[in-house]
C-alpha positions in Angstrom: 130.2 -17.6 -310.2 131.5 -16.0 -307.2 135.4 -16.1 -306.0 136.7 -14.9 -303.0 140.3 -14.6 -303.0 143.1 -13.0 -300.4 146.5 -11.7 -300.4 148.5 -10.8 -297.0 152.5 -10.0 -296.3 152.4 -12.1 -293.4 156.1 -10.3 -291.9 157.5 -13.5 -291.7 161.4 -12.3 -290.9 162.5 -13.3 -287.6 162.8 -11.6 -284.4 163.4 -8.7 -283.6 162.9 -7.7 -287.1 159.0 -8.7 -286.8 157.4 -9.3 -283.8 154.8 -11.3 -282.2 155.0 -13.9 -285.0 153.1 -17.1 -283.5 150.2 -15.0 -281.8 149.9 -13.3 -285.5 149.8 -16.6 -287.7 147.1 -18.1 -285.0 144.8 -15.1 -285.3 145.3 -14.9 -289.6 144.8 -18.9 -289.2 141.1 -17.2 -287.5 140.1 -14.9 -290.4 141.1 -17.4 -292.8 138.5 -19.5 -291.0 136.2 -16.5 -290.8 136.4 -15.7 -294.6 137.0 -18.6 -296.2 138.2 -17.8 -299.4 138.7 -20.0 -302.3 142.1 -19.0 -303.3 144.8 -16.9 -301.5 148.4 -15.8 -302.1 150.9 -15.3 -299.2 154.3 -13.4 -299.0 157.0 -13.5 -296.3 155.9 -16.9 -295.3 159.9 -17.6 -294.7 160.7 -21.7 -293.9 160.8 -23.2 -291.2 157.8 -20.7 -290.0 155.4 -21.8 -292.9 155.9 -25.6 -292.0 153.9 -25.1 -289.1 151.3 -22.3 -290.3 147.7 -23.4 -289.8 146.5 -23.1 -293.3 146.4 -26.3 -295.6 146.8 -27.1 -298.3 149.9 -24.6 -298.7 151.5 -24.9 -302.2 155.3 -24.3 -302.4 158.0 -23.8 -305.1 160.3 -26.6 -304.6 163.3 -24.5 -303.9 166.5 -24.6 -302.4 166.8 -20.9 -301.4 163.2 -19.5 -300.2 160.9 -17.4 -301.8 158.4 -16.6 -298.6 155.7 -17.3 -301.8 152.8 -19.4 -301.0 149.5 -20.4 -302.8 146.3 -22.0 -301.3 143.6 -22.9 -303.5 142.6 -26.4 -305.3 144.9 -27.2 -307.8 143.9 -28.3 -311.2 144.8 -31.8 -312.1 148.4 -32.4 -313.2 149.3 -28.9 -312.2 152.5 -28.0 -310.3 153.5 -24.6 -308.2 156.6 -23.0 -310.6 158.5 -20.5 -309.0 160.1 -18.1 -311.2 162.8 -16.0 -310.0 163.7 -12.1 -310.1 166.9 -11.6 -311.6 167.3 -8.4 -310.2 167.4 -7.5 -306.7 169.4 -5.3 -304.3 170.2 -5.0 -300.8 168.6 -7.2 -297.9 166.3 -8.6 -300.9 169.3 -10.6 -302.3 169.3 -12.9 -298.9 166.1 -14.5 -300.5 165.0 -16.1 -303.8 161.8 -13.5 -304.2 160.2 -13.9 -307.8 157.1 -14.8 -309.7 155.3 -18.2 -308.2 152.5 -19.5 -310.2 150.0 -22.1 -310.9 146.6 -23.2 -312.8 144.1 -23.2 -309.7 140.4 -24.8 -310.4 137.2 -23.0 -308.9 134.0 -25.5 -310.1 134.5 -25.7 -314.0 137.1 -22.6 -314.2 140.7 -23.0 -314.4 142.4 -19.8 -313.6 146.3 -18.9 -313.6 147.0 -17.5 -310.4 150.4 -15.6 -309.8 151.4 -14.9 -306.7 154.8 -11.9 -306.0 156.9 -9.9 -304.3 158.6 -6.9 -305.3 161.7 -5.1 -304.6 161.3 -3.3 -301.3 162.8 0.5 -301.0 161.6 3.3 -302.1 164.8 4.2 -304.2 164.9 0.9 -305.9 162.0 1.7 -308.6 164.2 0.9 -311.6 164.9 -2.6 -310.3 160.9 -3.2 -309.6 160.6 -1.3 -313.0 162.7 -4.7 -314.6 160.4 -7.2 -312.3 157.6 -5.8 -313.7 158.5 -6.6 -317.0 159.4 -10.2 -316.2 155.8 -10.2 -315.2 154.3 -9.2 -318.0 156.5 -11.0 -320.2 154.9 -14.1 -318.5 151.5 -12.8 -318.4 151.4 -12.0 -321.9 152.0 -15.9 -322.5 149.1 -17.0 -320.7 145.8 -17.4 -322.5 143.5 -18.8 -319.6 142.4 -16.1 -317.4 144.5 -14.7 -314.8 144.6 -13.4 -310.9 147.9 -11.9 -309.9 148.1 -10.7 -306.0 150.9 -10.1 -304.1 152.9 -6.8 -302.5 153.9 -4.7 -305.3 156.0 -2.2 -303.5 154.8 0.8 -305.4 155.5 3.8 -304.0 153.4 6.7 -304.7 154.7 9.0 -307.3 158.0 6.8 -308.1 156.5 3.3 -309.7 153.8 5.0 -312.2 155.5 3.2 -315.3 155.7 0.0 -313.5 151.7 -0.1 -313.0 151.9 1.0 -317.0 153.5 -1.9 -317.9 151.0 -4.0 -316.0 148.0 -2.2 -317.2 149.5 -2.6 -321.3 150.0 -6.5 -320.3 146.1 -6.5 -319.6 146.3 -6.6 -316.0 143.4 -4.6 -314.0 143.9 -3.4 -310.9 141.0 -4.2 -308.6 141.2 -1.7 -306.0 140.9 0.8 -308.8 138.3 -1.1 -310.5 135.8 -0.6 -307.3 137.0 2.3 -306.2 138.5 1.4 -303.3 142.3 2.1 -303.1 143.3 2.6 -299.9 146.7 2.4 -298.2 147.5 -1.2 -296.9 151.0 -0.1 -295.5 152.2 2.7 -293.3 156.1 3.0 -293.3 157.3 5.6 -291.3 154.7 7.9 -291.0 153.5 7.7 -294.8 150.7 5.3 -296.1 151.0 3.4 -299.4 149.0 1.1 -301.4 151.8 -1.8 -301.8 149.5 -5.0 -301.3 147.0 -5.6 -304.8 145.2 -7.8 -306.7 145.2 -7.7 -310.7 142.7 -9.9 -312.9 142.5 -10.3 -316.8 139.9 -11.9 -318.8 140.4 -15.6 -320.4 139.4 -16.2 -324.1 136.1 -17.5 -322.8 135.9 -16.3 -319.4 135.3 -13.0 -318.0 136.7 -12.0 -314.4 134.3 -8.9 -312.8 134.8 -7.4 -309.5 132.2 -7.6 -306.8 134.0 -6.0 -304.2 137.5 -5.2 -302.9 138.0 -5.2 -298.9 141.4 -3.5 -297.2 141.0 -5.5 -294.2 142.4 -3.4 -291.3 144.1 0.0 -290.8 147.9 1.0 -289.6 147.2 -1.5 -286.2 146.3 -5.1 -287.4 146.3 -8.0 -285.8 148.4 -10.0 -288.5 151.4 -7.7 -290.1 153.1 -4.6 -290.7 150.7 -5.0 -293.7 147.0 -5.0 -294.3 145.8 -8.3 -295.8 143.3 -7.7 -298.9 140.5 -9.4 -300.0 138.2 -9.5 -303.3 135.3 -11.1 -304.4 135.1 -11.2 -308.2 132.7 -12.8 -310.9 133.3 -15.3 -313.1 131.1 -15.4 -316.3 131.8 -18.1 -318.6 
């Protein structure tokens, strides 16, 4: 069975931090029409913006302090969005309650555990997304149905290898590198880095394969300081 899922940082701060915000939700509103995926995972979709975004149903944490983290998809019945926060953070990332949101979403007969994060931005702050990655895998090793996990990493080139170790011993996969295709999705300052991923793992009777993995535009988008990602994977039950 065929899945086509999404991830985007939509750079949801305010002006004159991001720019061109309602123009930019309008047009990813468009490719959301264009591609229709079954399941996608937003960051920086900051209230009160994300009460008027075009994209329904969106699935919050019920939160006093905001996470930015959304999730689209069709829940499974009785399922809730949890939100589960980061207890370590520094600088402008303690303004927001960024973390680990999650939910079981239902594609046909499947039930899959879709996580959805952000992590720590800077690129000196690799021992703080070093500890987020380990609450991560602490809750991925929990989980016995199979799993998607998409979101903006933040790993730097060269500074955040044992973070994607702790992910890869958790049974995480990273997609891009899967299909060979790990391009940048973020160009900061100059540089390019591969921040924005998806991750699967297999489910005691289900299988998760990769058809294809899409970086969806270069340094000059139409929808963030980011590059939205997409993947079609295969479910084999």
């Amino acid at each position: 069975m065929e899945v086509r899922v999404l991830t985007a940082n939509l750079w949801g701060l305010p002006w004159p931090v991001s720019r061109d915000r309602v123009a930019r939700k309008l047009r990813f509103a468009d490719l959301l029409a264009r591609l229709r995926p079954d399941i996608v995972g937003l960051q920086e979709v900051w209230w009160p913006w994300r009460m008027r975004f075009p994209v329904a149903p969106l699935h919050l944490p019920r939160s006093w302090r905001d996470a930015g983290l959304a999730l689209s998809g069709n829940l499974a019945p009785g399922s809730r969005v949890h939100l589960e926060p980061f207890r370590h953070h520094r600088g402008a990332d303690r303004l927001k309650r960024k973390g680990i949101l999650h939910s079981i979403i239902r594609v046909g007969e499947v039930e899959l555990r879709v996580f959805v994060t952000h992590f720590q931005a800077g690129r000196r702050h690799a021992a703080i997304r070093l500890r987020q990655a380990h609450a991560l895998s602490t809750l991925v090793e929990r989980v016995k149905e199979p799993l998607l996990c998409m979101g903006d990493f933040n790993f730097y080139d060269g500074h955040d290898g044992r973070s994607s170790e702790l992910l890869a011993e958790a049974g995480l996969r990273d997609a891009a590198l899967m299909t060979g295709n790990a391009s940048p999705t973020f160009w900061p300052r100059g540089e390019s880095e591969r921040f924005d991923r998806i991750y699967v793992r297999d489910g005691a009777s289900t299988s998760i394969g990769l058809r294809s993995v899409t970086v969806l535009s270069g340094k000059d988008n139409p929808w963030s300081d980011h590059a939205p990602v997409s993947a079609v994977l295969d479910l084999k039950t």
